[in-house]
C-alpha positions in Angstrom: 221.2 -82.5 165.7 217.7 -83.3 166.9 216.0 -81.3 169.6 214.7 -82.9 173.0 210.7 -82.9 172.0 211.4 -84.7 168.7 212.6 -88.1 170.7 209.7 -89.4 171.3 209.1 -92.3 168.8 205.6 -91.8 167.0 203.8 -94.5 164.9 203.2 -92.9 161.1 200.1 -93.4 159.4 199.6 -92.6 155.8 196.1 -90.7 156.7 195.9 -88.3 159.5 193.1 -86.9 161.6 195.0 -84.7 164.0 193.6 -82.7 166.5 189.6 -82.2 164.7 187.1 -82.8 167.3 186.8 -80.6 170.1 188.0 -83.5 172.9 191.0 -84.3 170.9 191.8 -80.6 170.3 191.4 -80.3 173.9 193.4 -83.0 174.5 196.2 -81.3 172.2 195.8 -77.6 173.2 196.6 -79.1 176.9 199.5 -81.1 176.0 200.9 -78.2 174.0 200.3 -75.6 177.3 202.2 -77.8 179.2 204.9 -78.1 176.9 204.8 -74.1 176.5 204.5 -74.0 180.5 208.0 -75.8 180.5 209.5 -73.5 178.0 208.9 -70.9 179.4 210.0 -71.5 183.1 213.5 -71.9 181.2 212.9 -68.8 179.5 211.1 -66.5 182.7 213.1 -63.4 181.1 212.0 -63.8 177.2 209.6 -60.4 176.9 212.4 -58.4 178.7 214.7 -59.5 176.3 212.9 -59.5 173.4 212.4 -56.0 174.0 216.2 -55.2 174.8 216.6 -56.9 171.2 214.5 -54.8 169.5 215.9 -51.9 171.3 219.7 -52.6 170.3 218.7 -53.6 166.6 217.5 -49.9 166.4 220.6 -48.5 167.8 222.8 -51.1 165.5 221.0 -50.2 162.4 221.0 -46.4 162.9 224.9 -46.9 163.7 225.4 -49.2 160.3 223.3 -46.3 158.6 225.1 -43.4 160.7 228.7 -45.0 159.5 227.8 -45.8 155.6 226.5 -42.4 155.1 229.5 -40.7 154.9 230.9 -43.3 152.4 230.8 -43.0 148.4 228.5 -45.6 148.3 230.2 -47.5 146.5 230.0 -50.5 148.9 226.5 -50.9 147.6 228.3 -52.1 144.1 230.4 -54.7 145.4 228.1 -57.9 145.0 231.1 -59.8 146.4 230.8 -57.8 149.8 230.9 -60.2 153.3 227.0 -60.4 154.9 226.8 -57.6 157.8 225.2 -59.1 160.5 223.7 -56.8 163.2 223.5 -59.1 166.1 221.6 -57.5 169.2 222.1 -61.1 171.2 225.4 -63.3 171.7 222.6 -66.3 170.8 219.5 -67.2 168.9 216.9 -66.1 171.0 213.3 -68.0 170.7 209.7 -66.8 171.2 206.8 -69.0 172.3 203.6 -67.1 172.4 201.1 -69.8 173.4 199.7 -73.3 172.1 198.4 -72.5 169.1 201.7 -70.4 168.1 204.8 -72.4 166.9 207.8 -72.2 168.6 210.2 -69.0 166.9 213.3 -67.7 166.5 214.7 -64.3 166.3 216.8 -63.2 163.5 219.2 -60.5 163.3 219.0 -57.5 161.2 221.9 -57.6 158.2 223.0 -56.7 155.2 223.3 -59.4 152.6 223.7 -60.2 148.7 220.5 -61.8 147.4 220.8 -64.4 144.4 224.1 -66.4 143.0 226.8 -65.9 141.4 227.0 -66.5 137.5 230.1 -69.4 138.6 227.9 -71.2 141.3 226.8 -74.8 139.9 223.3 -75.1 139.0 222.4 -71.6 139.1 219.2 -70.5 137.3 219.0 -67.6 135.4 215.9 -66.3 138.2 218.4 -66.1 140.6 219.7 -62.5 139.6 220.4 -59.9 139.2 222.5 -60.2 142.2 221.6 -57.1 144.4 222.6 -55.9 148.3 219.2 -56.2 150.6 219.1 -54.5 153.6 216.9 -56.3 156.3 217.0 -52.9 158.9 214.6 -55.0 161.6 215.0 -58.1 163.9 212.4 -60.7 163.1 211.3 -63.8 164.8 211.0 -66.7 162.6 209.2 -70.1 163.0 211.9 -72.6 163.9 210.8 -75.6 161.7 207.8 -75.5 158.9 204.3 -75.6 160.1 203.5 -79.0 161.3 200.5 -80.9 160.4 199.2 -81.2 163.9 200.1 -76.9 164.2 198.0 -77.0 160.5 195.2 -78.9 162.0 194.7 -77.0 164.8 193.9 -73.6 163.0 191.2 -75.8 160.9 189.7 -77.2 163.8 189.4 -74.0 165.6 188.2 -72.4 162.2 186.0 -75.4 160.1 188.2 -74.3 157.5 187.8 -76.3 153.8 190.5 -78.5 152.9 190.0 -78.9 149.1 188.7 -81.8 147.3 192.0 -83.0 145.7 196.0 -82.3 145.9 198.8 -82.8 143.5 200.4 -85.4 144.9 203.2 -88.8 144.2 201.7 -91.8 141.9 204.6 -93.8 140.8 207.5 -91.9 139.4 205.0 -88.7 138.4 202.9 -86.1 140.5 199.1 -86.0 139.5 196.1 -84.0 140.8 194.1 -86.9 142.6 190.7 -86.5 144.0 190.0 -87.3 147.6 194.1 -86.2 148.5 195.2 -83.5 150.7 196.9 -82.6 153.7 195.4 -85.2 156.0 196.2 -87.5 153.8 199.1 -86.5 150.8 200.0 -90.4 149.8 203.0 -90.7 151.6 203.3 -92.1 155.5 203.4 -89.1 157.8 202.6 -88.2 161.6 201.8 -85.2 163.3 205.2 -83.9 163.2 205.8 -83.9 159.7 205.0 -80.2 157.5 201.5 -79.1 156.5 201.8 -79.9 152.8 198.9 -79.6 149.9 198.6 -75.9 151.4 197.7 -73.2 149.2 199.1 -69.3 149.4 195.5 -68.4 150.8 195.5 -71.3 152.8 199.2 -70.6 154.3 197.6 -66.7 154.8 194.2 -67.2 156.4 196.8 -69.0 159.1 198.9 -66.1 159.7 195.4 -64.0 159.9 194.2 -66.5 162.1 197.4 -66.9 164.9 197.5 -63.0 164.6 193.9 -63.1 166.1 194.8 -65.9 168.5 198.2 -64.3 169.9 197.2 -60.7 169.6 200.8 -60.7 167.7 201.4 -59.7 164.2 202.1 -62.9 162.3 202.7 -63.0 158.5 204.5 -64.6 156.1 207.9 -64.1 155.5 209.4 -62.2 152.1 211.2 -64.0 149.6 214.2 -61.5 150.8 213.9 -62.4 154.3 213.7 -66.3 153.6 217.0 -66.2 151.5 218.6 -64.1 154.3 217.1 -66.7 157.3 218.3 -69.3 155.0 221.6 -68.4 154.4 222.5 -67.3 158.3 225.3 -64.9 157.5 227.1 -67.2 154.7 227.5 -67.1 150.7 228.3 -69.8 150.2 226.0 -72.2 147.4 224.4 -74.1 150.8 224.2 -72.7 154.5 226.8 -75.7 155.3 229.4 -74.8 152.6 229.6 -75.5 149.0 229.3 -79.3 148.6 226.0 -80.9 147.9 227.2 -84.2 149.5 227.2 -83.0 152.7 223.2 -82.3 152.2 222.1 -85.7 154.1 223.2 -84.5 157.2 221.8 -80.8 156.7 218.9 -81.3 154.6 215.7 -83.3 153.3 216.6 -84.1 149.6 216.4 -86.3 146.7 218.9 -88.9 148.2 219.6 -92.9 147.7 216.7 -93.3 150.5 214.4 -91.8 148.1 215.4 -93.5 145.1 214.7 -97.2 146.6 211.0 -96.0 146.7 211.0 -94.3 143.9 213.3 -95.3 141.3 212.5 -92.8 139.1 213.3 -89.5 141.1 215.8 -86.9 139.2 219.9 -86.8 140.3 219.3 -87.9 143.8 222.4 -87.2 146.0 224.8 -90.4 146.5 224.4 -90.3 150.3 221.2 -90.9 152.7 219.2 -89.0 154.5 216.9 -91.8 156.2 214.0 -90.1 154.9 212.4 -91.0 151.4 209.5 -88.5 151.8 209.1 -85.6 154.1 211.0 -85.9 157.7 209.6 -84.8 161.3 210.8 -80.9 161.3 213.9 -80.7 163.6 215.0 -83.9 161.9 218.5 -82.3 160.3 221.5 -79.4 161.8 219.8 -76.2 162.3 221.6 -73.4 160.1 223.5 -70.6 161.5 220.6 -69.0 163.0 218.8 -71.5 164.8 216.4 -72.7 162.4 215.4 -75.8 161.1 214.2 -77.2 157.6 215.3 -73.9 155.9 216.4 -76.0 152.9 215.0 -79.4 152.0 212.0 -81.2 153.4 208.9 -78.4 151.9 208.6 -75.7 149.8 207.6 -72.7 151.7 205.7 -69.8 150.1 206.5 -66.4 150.7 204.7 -63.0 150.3 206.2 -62.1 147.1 204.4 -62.1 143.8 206.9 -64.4 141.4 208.8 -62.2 138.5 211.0 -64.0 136.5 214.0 -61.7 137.9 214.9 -59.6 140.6 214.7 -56.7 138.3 213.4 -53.4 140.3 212.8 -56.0 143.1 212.8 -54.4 146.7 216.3 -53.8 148.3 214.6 -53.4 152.2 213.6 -56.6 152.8 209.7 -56.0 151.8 207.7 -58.4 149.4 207.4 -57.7 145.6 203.6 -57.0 145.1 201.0 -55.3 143.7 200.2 -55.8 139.9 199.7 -58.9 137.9 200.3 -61.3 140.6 199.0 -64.7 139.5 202.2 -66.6 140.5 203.9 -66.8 144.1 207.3 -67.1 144.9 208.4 -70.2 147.2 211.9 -71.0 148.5 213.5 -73.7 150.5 213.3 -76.7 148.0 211.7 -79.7 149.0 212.5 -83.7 149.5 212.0 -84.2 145.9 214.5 -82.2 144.8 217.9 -82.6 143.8 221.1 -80.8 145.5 221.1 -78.1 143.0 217.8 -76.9 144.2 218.6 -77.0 147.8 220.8 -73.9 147.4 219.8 -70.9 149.5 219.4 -69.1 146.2 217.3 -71.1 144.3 213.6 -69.8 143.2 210.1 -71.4 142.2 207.0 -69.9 141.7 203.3 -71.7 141.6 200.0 -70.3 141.1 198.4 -68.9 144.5 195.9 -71.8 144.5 198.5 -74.5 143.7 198.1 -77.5 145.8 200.7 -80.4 145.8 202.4 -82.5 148.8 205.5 -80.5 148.3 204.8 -77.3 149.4 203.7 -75.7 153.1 205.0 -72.6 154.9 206.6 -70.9 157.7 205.4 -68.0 159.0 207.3 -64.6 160.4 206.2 -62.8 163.8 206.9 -58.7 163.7 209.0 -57.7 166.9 
């Protein structure tokens, strides 16, 4: 499934300026308020009903909370528990706060089990101890990953650096090359594409930035709330099921695509996904939820400081932090990888400076 504004053909060019100088940012912002103008005369009732969300979410989660309280608790102990979903809409609902903003989904509240299974193929031993999170909020959710031409916007508007090098593809091997970033990350990409060669303070002087610019309260998401916006209400290894051949038509992975330009690339899937680097966002099936990109295409970071397990993790949906925090957690998996680390469970972690092609971000918006 590919949405309506991702038609349009576009010409991809292996360096990118984007929207830099103040015509051609102009030039951008308008385009973008017109295509915000249009989404929201199809959506004239989105505050009202963002607001009715939030109100029922409340009243679901007290219910939930009302209801489990007279139980033994012993729910909580059962790992192999079904997800509870707390819908407060019959659909996904979206949010579109302005030009600069990207475009967002709400989530529902739930109650899920975070990490895999000991029986689940290719499972790491980060990805447990298995525990029941309870997300007790709605929260919106960017549809796809931050596009470049989204990226370049906030440096425009802010002259922020852009580093002098980035971690990026030479042959078969990922080195740290001078004069590489994310205008220009060695592989053929367009405005469309993911912000990659993004570090964690990079990916949060963003969120700092569209709070600022919306007057909303933008973040990045927890590792907690990623898994549960990945997953969309299943257990299963992949939000599409269990089989990692059926990943070409959900997700951006190490595939036969990828292997004719680089030979070299680790257990790449026998099917193809058209793309041999990153994709346009919106390029594979949304997941349960409405969103896009969840698994495959970049590595997003998240909030959390890394720990090797979820031991004394939070169980609310809040980001693991404070401490000796000199690693990040990121989700998702990436193009480069292999099916096994598109799962919805899987973990990696990268120093908070860490720049390389395969990581960028998607950012949460508090309701």
């Amino acid at each position: 499934m590919r949405l309506e504004i991702m038609a349009a053909a576009i010409v991809a060019t292996a360096a990118f300026a984007g929207p830099a100088s103040a015509d051609a940012r102009a030039d951008w912002l308008a385009a973008r308020q017109a295509e915000v103008a249009s989404w929201r005369a199809a959506h004239p009732d989105v505050e009202a009903r963002t607001a009715d969300i939030r109100a029922r979410t409340g009243s679901l989660v007290d219910a939930w909370r009302a209801a489990r309280s007279g139980q033994s608790g012993a729910a909580d102990a059962d790992l192999d528990l079904a997800p509870v979903i707390l819908k407060a809409s019959d659909g996904p609902a979206e949010l579109w706060d302005g030009p600069e903003a990207p475009r967002m989904v709400v989530i529902p509240a739930g109650v899920f089990t975070m990490g895999s299974p000991g029986s689940e193929s290719d499972r790491q031993s980060n990805e447990g101890p298995r525990r029941r999170v309870t997300i007790g909020y709605a929260l919106a959710v960017s549809m796809f990953p931050i596009t470049r031409d989204e990226y370049a916007d906030f440096v425009a508007d802010t002259d922020r650096g852009e580093g002098s090098s980035c971690t990026t593809l030479r042959g078969d091997q990922f080195v740290d090359t001078d004069g590489r970033g994310w205008r220009n990350p060695g592989e053929e990409q367009t405005g469309r594409e993911p912000a990659v060669c993004i570090s964690f303070a990079d990916a949060t002087a963003y969120v700092q930035w569209l709070s600022r610019k919306t007057g909303q309260t933008y973040r990045l998401l927890s590792e907690a709330e990623y898994e549960f916006a990945e997953r969309g209400g299943t257990t299963s290894a992949y939000f599409w099921g269990d089989d990692p051949a059926l990943a070409c038509a959900n997700a951006n992975g190490a595939d036969q695509d990828a292997k004719t330009r680089i030979p070299g690339i680790w257990r790449p899937n026998t099917c193809h996904d058209r793309y041999p680097f990153a994709s346009p966002v919106g390029s594979f099936a949304a997941n349960p939820f409405g969103l896009f990109d969840v698994s495959g295409n970049v590595w997003s970071w998240t909030q959390d400081c890394y720990a090797d397990s979820y031991k004394d993790a939070p169980i609310d949906g809040s980001a693991r932090e404070g401490g000796a925090c000199g690693r990040r957690t990121l989700r998702g998996g990436s193009w480069w990888n292999d099916p096994g680390r598109l799962r919805s469970a899987v973990r990696y972690r990268a120093d908070p400076g860490c720049m390389i092609s395969l990581n960028g971000f998607r950012v949460a918006r508090v309701l």
